[in-house]
C-alpha positions in Angstrom: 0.0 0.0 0.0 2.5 2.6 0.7 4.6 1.8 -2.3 1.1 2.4 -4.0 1.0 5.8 -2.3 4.9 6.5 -3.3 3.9 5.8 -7.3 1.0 8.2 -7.5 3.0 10.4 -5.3 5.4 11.1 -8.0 2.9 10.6 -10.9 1.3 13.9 -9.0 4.7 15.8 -9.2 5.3 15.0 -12.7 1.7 16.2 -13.4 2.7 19.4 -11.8 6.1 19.9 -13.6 4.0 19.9 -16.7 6.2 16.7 -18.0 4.2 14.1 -19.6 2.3 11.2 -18.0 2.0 8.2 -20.0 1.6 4.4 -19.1 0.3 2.6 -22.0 -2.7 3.3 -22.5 -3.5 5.2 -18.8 -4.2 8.5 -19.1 -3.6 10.8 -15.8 -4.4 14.4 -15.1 -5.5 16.8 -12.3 -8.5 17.9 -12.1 -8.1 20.9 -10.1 -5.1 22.1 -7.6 -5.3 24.7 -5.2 -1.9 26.6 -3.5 -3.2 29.0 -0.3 -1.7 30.9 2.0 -3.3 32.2 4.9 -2.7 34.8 7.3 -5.0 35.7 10.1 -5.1 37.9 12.8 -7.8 38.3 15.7 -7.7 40.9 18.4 -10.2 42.3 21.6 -10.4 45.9 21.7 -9.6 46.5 25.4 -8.4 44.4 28.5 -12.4 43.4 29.2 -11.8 39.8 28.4 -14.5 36.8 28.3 -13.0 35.8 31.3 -12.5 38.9 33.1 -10.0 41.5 33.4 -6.5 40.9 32.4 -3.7 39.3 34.3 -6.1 38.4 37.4 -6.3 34.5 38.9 -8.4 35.0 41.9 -7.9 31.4 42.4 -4.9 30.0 44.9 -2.1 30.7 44.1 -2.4 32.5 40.9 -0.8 30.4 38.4 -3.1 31.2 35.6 -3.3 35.3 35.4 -1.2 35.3 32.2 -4.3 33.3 30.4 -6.0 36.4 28.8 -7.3 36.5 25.5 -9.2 33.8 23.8 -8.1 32.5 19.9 -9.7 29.0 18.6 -9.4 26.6 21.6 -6.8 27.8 23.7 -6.1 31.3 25.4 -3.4 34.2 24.7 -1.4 36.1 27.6 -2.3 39.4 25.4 -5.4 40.4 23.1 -4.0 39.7 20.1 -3.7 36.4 18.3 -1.9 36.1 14.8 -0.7 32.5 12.4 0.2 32.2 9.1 0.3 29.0 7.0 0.6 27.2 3.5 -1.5 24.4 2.6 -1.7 22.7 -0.7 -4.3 20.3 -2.3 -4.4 18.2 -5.8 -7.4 15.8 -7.0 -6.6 14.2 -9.4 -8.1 11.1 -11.8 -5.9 8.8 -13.1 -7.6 7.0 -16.0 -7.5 3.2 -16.6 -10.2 3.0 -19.8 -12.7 4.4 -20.8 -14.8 2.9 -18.1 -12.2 2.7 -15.0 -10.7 5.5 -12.9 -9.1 5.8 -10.0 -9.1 9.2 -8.0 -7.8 10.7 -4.9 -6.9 14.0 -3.2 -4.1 15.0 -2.1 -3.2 17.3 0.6 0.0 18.9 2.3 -0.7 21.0 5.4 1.5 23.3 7.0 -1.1 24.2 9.7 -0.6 20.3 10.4 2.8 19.9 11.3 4.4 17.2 13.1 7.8 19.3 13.2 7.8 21.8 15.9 11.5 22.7 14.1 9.4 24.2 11.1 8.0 26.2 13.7 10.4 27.8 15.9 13.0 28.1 12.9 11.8 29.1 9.7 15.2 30.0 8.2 16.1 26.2 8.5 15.2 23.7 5.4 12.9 21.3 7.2 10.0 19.4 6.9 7.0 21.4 6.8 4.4 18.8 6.6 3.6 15.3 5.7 1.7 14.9 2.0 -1.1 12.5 2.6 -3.7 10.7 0.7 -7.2 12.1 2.0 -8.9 10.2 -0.5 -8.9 7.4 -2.7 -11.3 6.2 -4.6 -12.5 3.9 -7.8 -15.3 4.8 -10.5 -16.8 2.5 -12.9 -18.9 2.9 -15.5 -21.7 0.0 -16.1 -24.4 0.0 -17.6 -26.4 0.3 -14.4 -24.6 3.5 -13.6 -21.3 4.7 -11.7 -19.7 2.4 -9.0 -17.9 3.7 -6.1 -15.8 2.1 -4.2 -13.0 3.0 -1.8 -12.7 6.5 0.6 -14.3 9.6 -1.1 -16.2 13.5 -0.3 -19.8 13.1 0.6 -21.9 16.1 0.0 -25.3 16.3 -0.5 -27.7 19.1 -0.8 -26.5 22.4 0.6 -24.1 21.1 3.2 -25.6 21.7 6.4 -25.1 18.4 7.7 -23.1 16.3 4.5 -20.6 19.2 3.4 -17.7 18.0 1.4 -15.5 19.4 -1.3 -15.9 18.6 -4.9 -12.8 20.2 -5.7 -9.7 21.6 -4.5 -10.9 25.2 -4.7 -13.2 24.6 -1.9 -11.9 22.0 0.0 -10.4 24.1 2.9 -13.7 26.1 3.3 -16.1 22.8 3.2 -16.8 20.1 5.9 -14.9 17.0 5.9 -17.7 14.7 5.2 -16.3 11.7 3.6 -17.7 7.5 3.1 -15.7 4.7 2.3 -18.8 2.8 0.8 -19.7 0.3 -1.9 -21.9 2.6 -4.0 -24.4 2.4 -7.2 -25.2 5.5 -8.6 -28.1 5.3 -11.9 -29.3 8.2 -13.9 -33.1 7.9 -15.1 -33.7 10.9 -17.0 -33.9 13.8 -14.9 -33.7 11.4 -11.6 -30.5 10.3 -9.9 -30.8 7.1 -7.7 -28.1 5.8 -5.8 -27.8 3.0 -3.0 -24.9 1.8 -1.1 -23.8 -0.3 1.8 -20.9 -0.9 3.8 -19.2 -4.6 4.0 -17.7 -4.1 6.8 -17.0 -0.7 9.5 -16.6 -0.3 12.9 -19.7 -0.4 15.5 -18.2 -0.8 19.3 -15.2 0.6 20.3 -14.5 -1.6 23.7 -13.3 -4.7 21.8 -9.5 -5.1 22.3 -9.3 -6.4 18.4 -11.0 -4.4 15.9 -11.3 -7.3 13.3 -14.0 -9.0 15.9 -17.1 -9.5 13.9 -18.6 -8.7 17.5 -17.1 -4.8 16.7 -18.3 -4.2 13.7 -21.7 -2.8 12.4 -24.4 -5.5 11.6 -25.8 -3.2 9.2 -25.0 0.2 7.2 -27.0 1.4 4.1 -27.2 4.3 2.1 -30.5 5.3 -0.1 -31.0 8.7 -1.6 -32.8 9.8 -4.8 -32.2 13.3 -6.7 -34.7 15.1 -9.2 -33.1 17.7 -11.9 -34.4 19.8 -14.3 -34.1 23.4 -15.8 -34.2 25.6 -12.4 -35.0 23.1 -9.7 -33.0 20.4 -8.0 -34.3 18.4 -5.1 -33.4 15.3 -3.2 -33.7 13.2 -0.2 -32.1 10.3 1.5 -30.2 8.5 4.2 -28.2 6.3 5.9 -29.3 3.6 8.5 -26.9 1.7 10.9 -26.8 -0.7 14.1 -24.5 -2.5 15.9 -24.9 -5.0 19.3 -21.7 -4.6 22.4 -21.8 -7.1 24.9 -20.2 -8.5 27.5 -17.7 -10.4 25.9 -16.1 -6.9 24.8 -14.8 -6.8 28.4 -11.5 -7.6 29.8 -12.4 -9.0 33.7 -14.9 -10.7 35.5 -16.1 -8.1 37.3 -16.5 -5.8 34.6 -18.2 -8.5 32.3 -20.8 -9.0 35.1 -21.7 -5.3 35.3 -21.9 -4.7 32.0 -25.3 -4.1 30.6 -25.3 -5.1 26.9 -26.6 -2.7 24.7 -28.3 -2.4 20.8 -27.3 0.8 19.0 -29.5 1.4 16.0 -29.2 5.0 14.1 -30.2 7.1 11.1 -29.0 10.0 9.5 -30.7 11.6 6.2 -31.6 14.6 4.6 -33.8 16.6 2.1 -33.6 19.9 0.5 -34.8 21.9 -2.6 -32.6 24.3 -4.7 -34.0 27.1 -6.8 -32.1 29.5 -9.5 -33.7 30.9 -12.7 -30.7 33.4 -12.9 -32.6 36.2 -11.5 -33.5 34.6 -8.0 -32.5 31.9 -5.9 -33.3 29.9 -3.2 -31.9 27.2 -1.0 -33.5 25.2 1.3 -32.7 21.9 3.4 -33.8 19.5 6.4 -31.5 17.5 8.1 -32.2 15.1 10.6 -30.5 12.5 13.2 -32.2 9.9 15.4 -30.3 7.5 17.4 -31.4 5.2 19.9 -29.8 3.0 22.9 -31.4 0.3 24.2 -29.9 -1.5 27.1 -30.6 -5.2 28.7 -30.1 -6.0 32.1 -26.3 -7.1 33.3 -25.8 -10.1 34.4 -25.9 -9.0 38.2 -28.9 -6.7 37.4 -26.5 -3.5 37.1 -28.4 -0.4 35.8 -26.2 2.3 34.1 -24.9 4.9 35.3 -24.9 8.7 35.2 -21.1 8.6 33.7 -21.9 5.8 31.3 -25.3 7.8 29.9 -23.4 11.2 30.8 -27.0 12.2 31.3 -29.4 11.9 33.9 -29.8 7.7 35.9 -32.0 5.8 33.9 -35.4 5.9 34.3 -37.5 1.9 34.6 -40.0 2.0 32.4 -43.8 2.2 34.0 -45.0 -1.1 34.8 -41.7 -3.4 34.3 -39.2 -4.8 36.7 -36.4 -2.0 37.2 -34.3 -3.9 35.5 -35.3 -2.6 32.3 -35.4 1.1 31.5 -35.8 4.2 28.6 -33.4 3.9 26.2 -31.1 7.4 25.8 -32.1 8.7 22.5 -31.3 11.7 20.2 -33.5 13.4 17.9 -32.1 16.0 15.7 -33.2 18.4 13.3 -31.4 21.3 11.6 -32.7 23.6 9.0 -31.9 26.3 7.0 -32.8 28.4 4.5 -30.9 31.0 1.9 -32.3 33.3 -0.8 -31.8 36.7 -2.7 -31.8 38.0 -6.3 -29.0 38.9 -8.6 -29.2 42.3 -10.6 -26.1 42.6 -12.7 -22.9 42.9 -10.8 -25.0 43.1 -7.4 -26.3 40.1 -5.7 -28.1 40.2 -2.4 -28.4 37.2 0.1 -30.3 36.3 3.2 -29.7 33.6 5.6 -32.3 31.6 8.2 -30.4 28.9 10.0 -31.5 26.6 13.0 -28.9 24.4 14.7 -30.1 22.4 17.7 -28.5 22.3 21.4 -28.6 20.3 24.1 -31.6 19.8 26.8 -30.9 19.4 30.4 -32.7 18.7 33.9 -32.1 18.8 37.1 -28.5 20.1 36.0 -27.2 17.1 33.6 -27.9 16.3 30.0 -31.4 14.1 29.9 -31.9 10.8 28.1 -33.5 12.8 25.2 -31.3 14.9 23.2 -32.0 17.2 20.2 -28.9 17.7 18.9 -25.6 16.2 17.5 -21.9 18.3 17.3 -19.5 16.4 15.3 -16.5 17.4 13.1 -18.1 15.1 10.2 -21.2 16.9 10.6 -20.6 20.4 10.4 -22.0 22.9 8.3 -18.8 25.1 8.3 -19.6 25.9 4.5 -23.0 27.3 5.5 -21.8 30.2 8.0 -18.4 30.8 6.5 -20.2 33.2 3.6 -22.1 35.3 6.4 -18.9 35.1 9.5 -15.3 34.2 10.3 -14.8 35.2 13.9 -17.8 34.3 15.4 -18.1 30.5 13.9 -15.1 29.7 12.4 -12.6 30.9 15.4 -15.0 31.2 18.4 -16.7 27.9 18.0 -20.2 29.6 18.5 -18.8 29.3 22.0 -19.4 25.8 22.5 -16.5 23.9 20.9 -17.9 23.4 18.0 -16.4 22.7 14.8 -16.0 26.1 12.6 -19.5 26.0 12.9 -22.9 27.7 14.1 -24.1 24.7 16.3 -26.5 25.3 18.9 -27.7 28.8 17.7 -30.4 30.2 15.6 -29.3 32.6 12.7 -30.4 35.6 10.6 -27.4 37.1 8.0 -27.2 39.3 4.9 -24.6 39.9 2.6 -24.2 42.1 -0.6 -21.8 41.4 -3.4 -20.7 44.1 -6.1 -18.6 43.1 -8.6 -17.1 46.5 -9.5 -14.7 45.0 -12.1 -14.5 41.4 -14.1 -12.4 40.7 -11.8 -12.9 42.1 -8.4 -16.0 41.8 -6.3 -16.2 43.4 -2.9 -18.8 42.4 -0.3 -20.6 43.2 3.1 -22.2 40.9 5.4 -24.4 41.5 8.8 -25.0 38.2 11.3 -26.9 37.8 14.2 -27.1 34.7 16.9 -28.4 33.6 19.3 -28.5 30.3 21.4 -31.0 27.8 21.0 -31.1 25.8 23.4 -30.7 26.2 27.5 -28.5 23.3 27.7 -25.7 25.1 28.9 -24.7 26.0 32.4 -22.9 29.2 33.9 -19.3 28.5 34.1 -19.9 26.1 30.9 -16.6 27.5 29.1 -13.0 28.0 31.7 -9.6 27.9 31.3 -8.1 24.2 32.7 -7.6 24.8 36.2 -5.0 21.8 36.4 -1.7 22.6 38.6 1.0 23.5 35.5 3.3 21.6 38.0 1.1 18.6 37.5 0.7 18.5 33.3 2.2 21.6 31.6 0.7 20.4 28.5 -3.2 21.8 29.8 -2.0 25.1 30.9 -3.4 27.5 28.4 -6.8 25.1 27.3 -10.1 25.9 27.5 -12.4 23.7 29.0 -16.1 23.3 27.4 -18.4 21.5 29.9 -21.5 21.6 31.6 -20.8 22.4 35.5 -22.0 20.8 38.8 -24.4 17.4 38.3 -27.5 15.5 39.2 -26.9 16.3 42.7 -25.6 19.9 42.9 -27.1 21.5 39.4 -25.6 24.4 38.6 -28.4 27.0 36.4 -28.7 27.1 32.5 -27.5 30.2 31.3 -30.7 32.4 31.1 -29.8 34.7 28.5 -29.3 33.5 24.7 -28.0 36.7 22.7 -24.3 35.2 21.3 -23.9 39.1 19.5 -23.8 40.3 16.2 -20.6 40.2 13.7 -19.8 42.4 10.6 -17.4 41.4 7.6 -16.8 43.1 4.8 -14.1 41.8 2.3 -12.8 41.8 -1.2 -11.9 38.7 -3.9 -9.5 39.9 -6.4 -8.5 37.8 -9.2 -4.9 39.9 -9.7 -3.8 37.5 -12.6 -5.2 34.1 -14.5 -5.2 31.5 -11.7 -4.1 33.8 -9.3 -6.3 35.5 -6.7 -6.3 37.8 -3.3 -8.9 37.2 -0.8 -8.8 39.6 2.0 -11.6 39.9 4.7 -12.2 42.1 7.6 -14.5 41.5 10.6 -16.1 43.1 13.7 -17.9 40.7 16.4 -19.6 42.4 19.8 -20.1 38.9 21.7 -24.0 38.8 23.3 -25.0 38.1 27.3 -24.9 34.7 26.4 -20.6 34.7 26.8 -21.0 36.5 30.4 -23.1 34.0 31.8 -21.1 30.7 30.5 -17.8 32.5 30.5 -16.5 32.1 34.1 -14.5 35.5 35.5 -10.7 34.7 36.8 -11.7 38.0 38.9 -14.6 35.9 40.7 -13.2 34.1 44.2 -13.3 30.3 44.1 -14.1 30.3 40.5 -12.7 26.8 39.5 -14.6 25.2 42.6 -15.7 21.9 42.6 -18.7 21.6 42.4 -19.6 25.3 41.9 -22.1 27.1 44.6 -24.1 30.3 43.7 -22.3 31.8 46.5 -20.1 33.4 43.9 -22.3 33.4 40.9 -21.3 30.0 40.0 -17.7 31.3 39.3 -19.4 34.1 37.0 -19.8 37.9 36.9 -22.9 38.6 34.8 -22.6 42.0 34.7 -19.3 43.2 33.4 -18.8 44.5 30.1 -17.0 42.0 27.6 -14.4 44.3 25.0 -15.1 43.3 20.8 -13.5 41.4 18.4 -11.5 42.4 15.1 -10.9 40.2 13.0 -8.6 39.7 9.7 -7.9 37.0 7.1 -6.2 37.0 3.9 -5.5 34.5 1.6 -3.3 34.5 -1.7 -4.5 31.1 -3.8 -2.9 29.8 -6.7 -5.2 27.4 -8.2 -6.4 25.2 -11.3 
């Protein structure tokens, strides 16, 4: 395999050189390329952090006062925050016949590395990044239609909850949505039907050898169908998957006997409508997740518990023996919706966006959940239009990844293109939270002694405080702010381009409330009391964010 990996390697670079490709009768090419760099700067006007005043630890003995600012997942010692990086992608096809292909993408990324010298010394020839195969695929075409088989993008609709790249101009701005599936894709006329399952992927995680049959999923299936014609395209499908852990998964007695064994059964699907006659457009689209968990009794009548669910104990259902009880199930829905008209150079676009967030009782997550927050999941491509600071380097201030989750949003944006090839734009967000599944104190730096693990000090924590027992309040008030971008994409020279992008984010009530203040006594207590607000100081003021990010693309 990784001679396999060497040979298209170099069949890539010889591509690239512009020297000829020939074997036999194969015919290779790339599709498209794409050559960034990326700078990036982020900065809070003033020393009124998200968690409090500067250079304050109120908490013995003081270790953490230099953890200021806030920039992705970790904190600053200042306000300001800046990176630059190079990252590189290639898909390519390399052509068998006229009926087989084999594709891939390619990717180096400096943002990536796993050479801290490349870092710290710049001046110094080293190794910047490992060049890796993303994606590898195979496509044949049958008379029944295209088969797929092998690791490739999955995107479907508008990529609110299946975003992927379809080629290397996008792929850095997309989700990372990807299947490694045994597919059949057939075109009827105006319809697209496609079905696919997998022979084998992995279900439980516990067993100590993944090639168990025992670990892997019973079933997985994929079903969608597409209609389009003239203006309109619409589709809908899904996935379905279960697997079974028991337990023979664990390693002692003890732990076998106490183990209730459990059925996972999921599915994941979609549907959506686009709309564009040229003049207006509109796109629309429904996502959904269920999941379910159902447990059996253990062997020496063990229920659950709390830590296992990470919700509330289990609840017996009415009527039965307490030895059997409500499964834990999630039921997810996201929608969205964008439309606007194009005059000429102008175009002018709106944005209605529901993500889902988490429900709790009592203090802790319940056994019925209404949302999902995965990095395969995201709908980074959705928000990245419309805001860069708030979703794409703030995590909508739950961790999420580059994207919007748990908030409801309104944007606008305005494009001019004032030459052929330079189009300047303005765009106008709004968020807030939806969902009151989030407690005060829900986002701190690590409190863990430096002396202990050096490696924490500077995270950020993201998790509900206090539990079943000593709840701590959901954060009462759901405004996350509003951001402002404005930006230009200048195409400078053929295949060459400047993107350049400004931004302005005044953070809502929300951050106050799940933002713990380093100012506040006793704020990393365990669990937290209202005696000092939870480890929070509702009232103070929280300074802006600016925001700037530049890219210079080569691309193909």
């Amino acid at each position: 395999m990784k001679l396999r990996f060497e040979f298209l390697t170099f069949l890539v670079i010889l591509a690239l050189l512009g020297a000829p490709v020939q074997c036999e009768a194969w015919e290779f090419k790339v599709d498209s390329a794409l050559l960034t760099f990326r700078y990036v700067y982020a900065s809070q006007a003033g020393s009124d952090g998200f968690f409090g005043p500067f250079n304050v630890d109120m908490r013995s003995p003081g270790d953490l006062a230099p953890l200021n600012g806030w920039f992705q997942r970790k904190m600053i010692s200042g306000t300001t925050a800046m990176t630059s990086f190079t990252r590189f992608a290639i898909f390519t096809t390399l052509k068998l016949n006229q009926a087989v292909s084999i594709q891939g993408t390619y990717r180096i990324n400096s943002d990536l590395t796993t050479d801290w010298a490349a870092i710290e010394n710049p001046d110094l020839e080293t190794s910047i990044s490992y060049g890796r195969w993303t994606r590898l695929w195979v496509m044949v075409k049958s008379p029944l239609g295209n088969i797929y088989y092998g690791r490739r993008g999955f995107q479907q609709g508008c990529g609110l909850q299946f975003s992927s790249a379809d080629t290397a101009e996008d792929i850095f701005e997309s989700g990372r949505r990807t299947v490694d599936i045994f597919q059949l894709e057939s075109f009827w006329g105006p319809f697209t039907i496609g079905a696919g399952f997998y022979p084998w992927r992995l279900g439980s995680t516990r067993y100590w050898n993944i090639e168990d049959q025992n670990a892997a999923r019973s079933i997985h299936v994929l079903g969608y169908i597409k209609y389009s014609a003239g203006p309109v395209e619409t589709g809908a499908g899904g996935f379905y998957f279960a697997f079974h852990e028991g337990p023979e998964a664990l390693k002692t007695v003890s732990e076998r006997s106490a183990f209730p064994p459990r059925s996972t059964m999921a599915t994941e699907g979609w549907i959506y409508l686009k709309y564009n006659n040229g003049r207006f457009f509109l796109n629309t689209e429904a996502d959904w997740y269920y999941r379910a968990i159902n447990y059996e009794p253990s062997m020496n009548d063990t229920l659950p518990t709390p830590e296992q669910y990470r919700m509330n104990p289990p609840v017996p259902l009415p009527g039965d023996s307490e030895k059997y009880f409500l499964p834990p199930y999630t039921e997810s829905w996201r929608y969205m919706m964008e439309f606007g008209a194009l005059s000429g150079p102008n175009r002018l676009s709106f944005l209605l966006a529901h993500m889902p967030g988490p429900d709790r009782r009592h203090g802790v997550l319940i056994d019925r959940q209404p949302y999902i927050q995965d990095a395969e999941r995201s709908a980074y491509g959705v928000f990245y239009p419309y805001s860069i600071l708030m979703g794409k380097y703030y995590m909508a201030g739950v961790d999420s990844y580059r994207d919007m989750s748990a908030s409801n949003v309104a944007a606008v944006r305005f494009d001019r293109m004032i030459a052929s090839n330079l189009n300047i734009f303005g765009c106008v967000m709004k968020a807030n939270r939806s969902s009151n599944g989030y407690s005060w104190g829900y986002v701190r730096p690590d409190p863990t002694d430096p002396a202990t693990d050096p490696t924490k000090f500077g995270s950020l924590n993201f998790r509900n405080r206090g539990s079943f027992n000593s709840p701590v309040p959901s954060v009462p008030d759901d405004d996350l702010g509003w951001e402002f971008n404005v930006g230009i994409a200048w195409k400078l020279l053929e295949n060459w381009r400047i993107y350049a992008r400004g931004a302005y984010w005044q953070p809502g009530k929300w951050f106050n409330y799940a933002c713990i203040d380093k100012s506040v006594p006793g704020w990393d207590s365990e669990p937290p009391t209202s005696n000092n607000n939870f480890g929070t100081n509702p009232y103070r003021t929280i300074a802006p964010i600016m925001g700037f990010e530049l890219y210079l693309d080569v691309r193909l």
